[in-house]
TIRO-947204 format. One record per residue (C-alpha): x, y, z. Coordinates in steps of 0.25 Angstrom, whole numbers, plus 5000, padded with zeros to 4 digits. Layout:
<sites>
XYZ/...
</sites>
This chain:
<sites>
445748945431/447048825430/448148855436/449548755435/450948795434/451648765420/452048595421/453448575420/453448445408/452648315412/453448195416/453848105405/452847985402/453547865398/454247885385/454347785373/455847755371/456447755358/457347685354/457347705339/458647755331/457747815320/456947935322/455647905328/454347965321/453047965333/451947965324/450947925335/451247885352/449947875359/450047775370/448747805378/447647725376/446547765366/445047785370/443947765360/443747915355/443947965341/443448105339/443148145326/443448295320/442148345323/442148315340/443548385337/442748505331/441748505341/442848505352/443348625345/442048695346/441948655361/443348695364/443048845359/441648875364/442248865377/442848975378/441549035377/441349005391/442649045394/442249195389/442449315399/441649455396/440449495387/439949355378/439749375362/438249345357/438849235352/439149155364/439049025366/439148975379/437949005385/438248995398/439149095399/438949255399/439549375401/440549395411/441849485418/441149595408/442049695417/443349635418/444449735417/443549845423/444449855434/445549885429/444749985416/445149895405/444149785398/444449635401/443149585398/443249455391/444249345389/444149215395/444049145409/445149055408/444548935414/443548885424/443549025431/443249175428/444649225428/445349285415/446649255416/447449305406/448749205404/447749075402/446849175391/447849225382/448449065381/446949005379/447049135368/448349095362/447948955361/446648975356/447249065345/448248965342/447048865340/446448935330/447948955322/448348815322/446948755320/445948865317/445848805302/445148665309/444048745317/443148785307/441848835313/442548855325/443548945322/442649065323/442549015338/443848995342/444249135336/443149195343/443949115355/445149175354/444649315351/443749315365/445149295372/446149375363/445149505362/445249505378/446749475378/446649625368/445949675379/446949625390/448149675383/447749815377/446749875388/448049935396/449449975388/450549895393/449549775402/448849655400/447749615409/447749465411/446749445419/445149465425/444849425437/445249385453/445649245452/445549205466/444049265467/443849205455/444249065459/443349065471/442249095465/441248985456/440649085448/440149085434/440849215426/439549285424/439549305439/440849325442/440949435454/442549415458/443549525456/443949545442/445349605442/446249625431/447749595429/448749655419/450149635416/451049735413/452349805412/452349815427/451649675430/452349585419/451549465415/452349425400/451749285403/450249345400/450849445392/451349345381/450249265381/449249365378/450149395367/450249265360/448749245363/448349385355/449549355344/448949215341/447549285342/448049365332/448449255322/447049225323/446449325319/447249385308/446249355297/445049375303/445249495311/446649565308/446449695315/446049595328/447449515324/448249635323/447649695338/447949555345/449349555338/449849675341/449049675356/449949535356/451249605354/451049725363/450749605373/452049525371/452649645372/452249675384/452549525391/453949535385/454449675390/453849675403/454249515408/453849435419/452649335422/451249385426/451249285437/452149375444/451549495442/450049445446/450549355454/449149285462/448349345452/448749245443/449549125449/449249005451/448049025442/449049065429/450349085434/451449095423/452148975428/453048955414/453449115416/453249225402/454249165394/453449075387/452449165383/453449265379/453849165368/452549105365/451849275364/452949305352/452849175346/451449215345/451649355341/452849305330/451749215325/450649305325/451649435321/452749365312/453449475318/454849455318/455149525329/454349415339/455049305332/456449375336/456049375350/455749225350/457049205344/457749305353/457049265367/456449105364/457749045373/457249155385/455849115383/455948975383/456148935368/457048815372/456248765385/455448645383/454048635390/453048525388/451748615395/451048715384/449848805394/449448935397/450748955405/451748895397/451848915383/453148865379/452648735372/451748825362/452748915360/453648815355/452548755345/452248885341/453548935338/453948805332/453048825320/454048945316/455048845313/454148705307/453448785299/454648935296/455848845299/456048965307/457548915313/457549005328/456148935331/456748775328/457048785343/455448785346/455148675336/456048595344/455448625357/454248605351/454548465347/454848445363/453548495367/452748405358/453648285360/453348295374/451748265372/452148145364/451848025372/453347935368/453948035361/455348065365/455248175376/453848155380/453548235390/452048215391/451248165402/449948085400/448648035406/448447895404/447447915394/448348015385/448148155390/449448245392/449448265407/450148395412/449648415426/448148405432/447748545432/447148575419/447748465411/447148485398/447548605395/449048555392/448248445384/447848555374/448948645372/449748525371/449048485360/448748595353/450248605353/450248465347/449348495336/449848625331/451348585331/450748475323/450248565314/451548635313/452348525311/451348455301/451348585291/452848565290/453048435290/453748435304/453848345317/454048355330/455648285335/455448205348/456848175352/456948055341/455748045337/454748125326/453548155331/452348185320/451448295319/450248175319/450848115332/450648265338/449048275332/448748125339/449348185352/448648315352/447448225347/447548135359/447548255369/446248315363/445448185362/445848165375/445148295381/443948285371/443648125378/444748035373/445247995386/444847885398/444047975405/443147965390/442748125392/442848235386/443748355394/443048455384/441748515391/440548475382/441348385370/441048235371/439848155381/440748165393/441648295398/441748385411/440548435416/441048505430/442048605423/442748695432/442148825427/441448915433/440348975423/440248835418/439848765431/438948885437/437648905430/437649005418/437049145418/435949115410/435448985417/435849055432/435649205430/435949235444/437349255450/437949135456/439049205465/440449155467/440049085478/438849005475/439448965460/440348865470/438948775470/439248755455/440648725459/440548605467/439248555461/439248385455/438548455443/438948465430/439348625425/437948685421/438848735409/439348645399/440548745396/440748675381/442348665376/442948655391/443948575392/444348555406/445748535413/445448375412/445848235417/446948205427/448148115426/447348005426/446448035416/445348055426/444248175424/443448205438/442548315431/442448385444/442248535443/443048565456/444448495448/444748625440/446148545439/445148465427/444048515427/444348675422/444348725407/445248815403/445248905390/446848865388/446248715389/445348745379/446048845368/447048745364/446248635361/445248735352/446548695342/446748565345/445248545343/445248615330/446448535325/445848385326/444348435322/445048475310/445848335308/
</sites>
């Protein structure tokens, strides 16, 4: 689990001044030194393939035949019992054995919008990444159809389940269940799990219509839900889920960001009318430079923008423009930068899982390049043009960067490259598995693995940890979970970003 509140916009770095009467076209600012790596589509591929076979480490429940991380096994095969409904499955978020419900339905949306923008450039792999997406989006059915009127958005005690150093195979504390509902709002959760079942359902339209529709309409009865019964689920569960993923940015954003979903899965009218008639109340004319599992309003923006690039639909010009801002605020010298940097090039946001802003920012880059690349567009920074090529070498930059492009010269991708983290923050990772440990290792004794010098007995493949600090600088310490902790919403976003450059 990474918890952080949502970042109010990074302090300006230096901006370059200009001082040109003509309209300035940005076709390239890097001003970080470069390092000696070049990787070729095919790291880029294989990057891909690490990228989505961890999630299969991440897998709560009962594991297919076809499973392949070895090291895990079965696990939480009772969840939901407690409360007479079935929660088996789903994801554990992070480097612990909670499902949380607000970080799973984002790592679904993102994951799903991977395989929309950029499923064309994963070939082999696109099997793999559905497969993905549907372990989270089939439990997500599951959380939002057991009981009329609720969703249950989370398994397990956090505060048990953080003292413990236990693999999941053996995990022994409380599993209780939450739900939202009329009575408890939580629009937060509510619209998210919407816009992760709606973009699901985009997926799966031609290969498994019947599955489409059931997550499109489950989608709907979701948003529903989140929009006539408001307030934030944080209030309503209070210590249950804060500080661990408190809805700092509030419901607003998901509001917006469920129906632009659910417009775009839909093309009902009815959901483009209410973005038209409650955008302003939502937050349509707010600028934010963070994109997360908290705050969505930078992807919703970019996703509402393709409306009018590509439809020239006139009541969505307003996100387009926004958009601009977003984007021009990663451009190092563009007017209205707003980005912070490393010395070696990586957007920093704040310490605590750092790379995870690194990888929705540029999986924003890269699809609004794509957007505005099919239409001949550009994004307007103040008086100058930026191009849909300056926005790939970004993105491109931040990716490199995490796969070992950087002064640290390691990979921040578990198992891609000769030198990466080997003492990840993770609990089934770092205790020995089932099958070379059969016996139970207890809460209490896995805390041996914990502190242990070693090296995590499981090489959990695709991780990619919260990364280096403002400096640069990597300690590889399992104890840091600030650096050292993967997460599934690190990960979903770059499965697209991945798939982008092995295509190009």
């Amino acid at each position: 689990m990474i918890s952080h509140p949502t970042l109010a916009p990074s302090h300006p770095i230096k901006m370059l001044q200009l001082h040109l009467c003509a309209t300035l076209v940005i076709f390239l600012i890097l001003p970080f030194s470069s390092f000696t790596y070049a990787f070729t589509s095919q790291q880029y591929a294989d990057a891909l393939t690490k990228s989505i076979l961890f999630f299969e480490g991440q897998r709560s429940g009962k594991l297919p035949t076809n499973q392949r991380v070895k090291w895990r096994a079965d696990s939480a095969l009772h969840d939901g019992s407690s409360a007479n409904v079935d929660l088996v499955g789903g994801y554990y978020d992070a480097g612990d054995n909670v499902k949380f419900g607000l970080p799973m339905a984002f790592t679904t949306t993102m994951l799903a919008w991977s395989i929309i923008e950029f499923g064309d450039h994963m070939k082999s792999e696109l099997g793999n990444a559905k497969a993905a997406l549907r372990w989270s989006s089939d439990y997500l059915v599951k959380a939002a159809t057991a009981t009329p009127g609720t969703l249950y958005v989370q398994v397990g005690e956090p505060y048990s389940d953080h003292r413990c150093w236990e693999r999941p195979e053996d995990m022994d504390t409380p599993r209780n269940v939450y739900k939202v509902s009329a009575q408890n709002p939580g629009s937060d959760v509510a619209a998210e799990t919407a816009a992760a079942l709606a973009a699901a359902s985009i997926v799966f339209q031609g290969s498994d219509p019947s599955y489409s529709h059931k997550l499109l309409q489950t989608a709907k009865n979701v948003f529903d839900l989140a929009n006539k019964y408001r307030g934030s689920y944080s209030d309503s569960l209070g210590s249950v889920v804060c500080p661990f993923y408190c809805s700092y940015s509030g419901y607003n954003d998901e509001l917006l960001w469920g129906a632009a979903w659910i417009h775009r899965a839909s093309q009902d009218g009815s959901y483009m009318s209410y973005i038209q008639s409650n955008g302003h109340m939502l937050g349509s004319d707010d600028d934010d430079f963070s994109f997360s599992w908290d705050d969505k309003r930078a992807g919703t923006k970019v996703l509402l923008a393709k409306d009018f690039i590509e439809n020239k639909i006139d009541q969505f010009e307003l996100y387009k423009q926004h958009s601009d801002n977003y984007i021009c605020s990663l451009i190092p010298g563009a007017p209205n930068s707003q980005a912070r940097y490393t010395p070696g090039g990586l957007l920093y946001k704040q310490g605590e899982s750092n790379l995870q802003y690194v990888t929705t920012s540029s999986f924003l880059l890269l699809t609004y390049a794509k957007y505005l690349n099919a239409n001949g567009g550009h994004a307007s920074c103040g008086s100058a043009i930026v191009t849909s090529e300056t926005l790939i070498v970004q993105a491109k930059k931040q990716i490199d960067y995490i796969l070992g492009d950087n002064p640290m010269k390691m990979s921040y991708m578990v198992g891609f490259g000769d030198r990466y983290p080997t003492r990840v923050h993770h609990r089934g990772s770092s205790v020995p598995s089932v099958r070379n440990h059969p016996d139970r290792i207890s809460c209490d004794a896995g805390h041996q693995y914990f502190s242990s010098g070693s090296p995590n007995p499981n090489t959990h493949v695709g991780a990619i940890v919260g990364g280096p600090d403002s400096n640069d600088k990597y300690g590889d310490d399992r104890s840091n979970y600030s650096q050292s902790e993967p997460a599934t919403y690190i990960n979903a976003p770059f499965v697209g970003a991945a798939a982008f450059f092995s295509g190009h």
